[in-house]
N, CA and C atoms as a LAMMPS dump frame, in Angstrom:
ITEM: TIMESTEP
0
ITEM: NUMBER OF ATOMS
159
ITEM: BOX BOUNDS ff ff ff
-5.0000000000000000e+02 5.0000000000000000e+02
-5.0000000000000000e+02 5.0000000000000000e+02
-5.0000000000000000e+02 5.0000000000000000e+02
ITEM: ATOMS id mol type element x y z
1 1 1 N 0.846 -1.152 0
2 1 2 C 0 0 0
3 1 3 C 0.905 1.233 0
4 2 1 N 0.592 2.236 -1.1
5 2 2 C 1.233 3.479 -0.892
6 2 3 C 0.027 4.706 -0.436
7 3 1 N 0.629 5.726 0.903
8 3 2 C -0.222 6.9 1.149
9 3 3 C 0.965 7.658 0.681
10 4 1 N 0.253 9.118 0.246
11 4 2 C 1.578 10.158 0.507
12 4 3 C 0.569 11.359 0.514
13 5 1 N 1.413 12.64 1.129
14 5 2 C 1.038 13.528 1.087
15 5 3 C 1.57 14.926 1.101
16 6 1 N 1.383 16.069 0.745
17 6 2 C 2.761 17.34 0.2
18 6 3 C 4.015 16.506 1.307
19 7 1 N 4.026 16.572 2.463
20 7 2 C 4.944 16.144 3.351
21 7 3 C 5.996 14.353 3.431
22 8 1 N 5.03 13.507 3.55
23 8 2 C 5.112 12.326 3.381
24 8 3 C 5.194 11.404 2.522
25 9 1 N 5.992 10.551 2.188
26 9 2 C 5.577 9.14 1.498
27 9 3 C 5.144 7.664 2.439
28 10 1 N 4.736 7.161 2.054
29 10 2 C 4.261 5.826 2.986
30 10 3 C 4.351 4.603 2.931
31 11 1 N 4.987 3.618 2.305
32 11 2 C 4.776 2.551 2.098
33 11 3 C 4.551 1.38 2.816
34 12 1 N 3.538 0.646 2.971
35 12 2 C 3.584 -0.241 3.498
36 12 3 C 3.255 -1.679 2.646
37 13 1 N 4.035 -2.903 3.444
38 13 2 C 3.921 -4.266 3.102
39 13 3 C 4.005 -4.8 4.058
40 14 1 N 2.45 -5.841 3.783
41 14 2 C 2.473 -6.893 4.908
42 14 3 C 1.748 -8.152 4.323
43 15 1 N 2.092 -9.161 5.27
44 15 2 C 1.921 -10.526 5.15
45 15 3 C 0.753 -11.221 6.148
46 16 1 N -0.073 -12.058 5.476
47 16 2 C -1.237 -11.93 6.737
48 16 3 C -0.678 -13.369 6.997
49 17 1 N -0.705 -14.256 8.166
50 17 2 C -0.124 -15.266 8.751
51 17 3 C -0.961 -16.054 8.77
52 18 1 N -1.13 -16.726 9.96
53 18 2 C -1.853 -17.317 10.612
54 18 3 C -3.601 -16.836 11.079
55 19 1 N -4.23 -17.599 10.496
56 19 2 C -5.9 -17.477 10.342
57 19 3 C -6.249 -18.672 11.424
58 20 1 N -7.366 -18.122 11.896
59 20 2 C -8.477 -18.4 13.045
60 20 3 C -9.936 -18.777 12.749
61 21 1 N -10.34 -19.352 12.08
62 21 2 C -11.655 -19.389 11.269
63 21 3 C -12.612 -19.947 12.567
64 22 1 N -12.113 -20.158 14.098
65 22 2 C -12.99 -20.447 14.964
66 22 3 C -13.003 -19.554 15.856
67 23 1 N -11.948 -18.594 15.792
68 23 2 C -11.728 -17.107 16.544
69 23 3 C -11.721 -15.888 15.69
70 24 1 N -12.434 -16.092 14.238
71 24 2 C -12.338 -15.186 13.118
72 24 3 C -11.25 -14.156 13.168
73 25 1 N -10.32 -14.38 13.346
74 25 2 C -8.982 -13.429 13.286
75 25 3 C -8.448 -13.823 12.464
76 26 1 N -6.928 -13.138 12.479
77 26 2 C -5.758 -13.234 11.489
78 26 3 C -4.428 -12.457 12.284
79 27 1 N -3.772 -13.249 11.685
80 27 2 C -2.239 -12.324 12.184
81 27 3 C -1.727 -12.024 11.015
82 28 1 N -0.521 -10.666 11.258
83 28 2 C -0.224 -10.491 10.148
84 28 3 C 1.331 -9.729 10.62
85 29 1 N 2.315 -9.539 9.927
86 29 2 C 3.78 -9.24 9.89
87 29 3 C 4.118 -8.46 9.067
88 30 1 N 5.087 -7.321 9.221
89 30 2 C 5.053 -6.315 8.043
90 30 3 C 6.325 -5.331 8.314
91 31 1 N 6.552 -4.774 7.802
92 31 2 C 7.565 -3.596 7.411
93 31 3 C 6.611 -2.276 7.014
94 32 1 N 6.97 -0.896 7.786
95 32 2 C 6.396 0.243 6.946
96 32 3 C 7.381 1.38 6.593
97 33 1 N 7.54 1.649 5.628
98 33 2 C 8.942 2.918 5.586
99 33 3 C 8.254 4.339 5.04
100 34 1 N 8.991 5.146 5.887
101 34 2 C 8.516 6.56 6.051
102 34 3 C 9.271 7.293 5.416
103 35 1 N 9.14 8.282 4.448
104 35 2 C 9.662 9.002 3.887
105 35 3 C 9.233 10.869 3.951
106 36 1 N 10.153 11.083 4.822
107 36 2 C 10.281 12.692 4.686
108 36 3 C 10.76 13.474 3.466
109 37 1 N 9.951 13.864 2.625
110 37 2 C 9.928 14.532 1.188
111 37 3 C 10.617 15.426 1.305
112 38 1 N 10.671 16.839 2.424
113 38 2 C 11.35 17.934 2.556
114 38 3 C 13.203 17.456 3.099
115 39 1 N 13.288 16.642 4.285
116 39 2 C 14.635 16.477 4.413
117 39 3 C 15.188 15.14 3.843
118 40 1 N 14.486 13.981 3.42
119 40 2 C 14.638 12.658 2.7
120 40 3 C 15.049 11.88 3.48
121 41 1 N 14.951 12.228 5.533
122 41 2 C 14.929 10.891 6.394
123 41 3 C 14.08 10.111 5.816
124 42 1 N 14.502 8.57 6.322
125 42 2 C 13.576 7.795 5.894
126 42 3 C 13.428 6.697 7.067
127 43 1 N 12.37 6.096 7.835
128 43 2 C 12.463 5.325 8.882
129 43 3 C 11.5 4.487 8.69
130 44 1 N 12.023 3.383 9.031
131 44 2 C 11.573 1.745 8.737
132 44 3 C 11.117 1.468 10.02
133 45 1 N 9.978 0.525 10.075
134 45 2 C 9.142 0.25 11.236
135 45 3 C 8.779 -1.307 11.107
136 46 1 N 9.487 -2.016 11.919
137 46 2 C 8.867 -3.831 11.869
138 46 3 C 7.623 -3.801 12.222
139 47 1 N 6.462 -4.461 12.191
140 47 2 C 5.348 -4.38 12.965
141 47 3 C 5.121 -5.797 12.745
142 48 1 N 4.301 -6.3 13.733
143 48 2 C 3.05 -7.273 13.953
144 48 3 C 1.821 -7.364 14.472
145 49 1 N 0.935 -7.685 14.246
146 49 2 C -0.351 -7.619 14.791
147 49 3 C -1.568 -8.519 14.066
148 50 1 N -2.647 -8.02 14.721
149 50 2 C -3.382 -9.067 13.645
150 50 3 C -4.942 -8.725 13.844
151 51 1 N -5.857 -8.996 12.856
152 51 2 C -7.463 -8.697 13.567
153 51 3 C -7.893 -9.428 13.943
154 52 1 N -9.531 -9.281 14.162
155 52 2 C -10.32 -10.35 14.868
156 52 3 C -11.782 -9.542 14.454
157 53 1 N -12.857 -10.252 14.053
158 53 2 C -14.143 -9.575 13.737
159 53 3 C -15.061 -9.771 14.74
């Protein structure tokens, strides 16, 4: 998924894992990298998490 905006770029990728079809969830694993347009830091974020309906 890409967001951006005058300031930002956004990218994110993720992987959905492990499914629950008796706890209707999901897990999921990912990377998001941040991009500052005006100075061109850029910061990477591991994440995990997951839903549930």
């Amino acid at each position: 998924m890409h967001l951006e905006n005058a300031e930002y770029e956004i990218n994110i990728k993720a992987k959905v894992g492990e499914v629950s079809t008796e706890a209707d969830s999901a897990g999921a694993t990912g990377q998001m990298k941040v991009l500052n347009k005006k100075t061109k830091a850029e910061t990477t974020i591991e994440f995990e998490g997951g839903s549930a309906c």
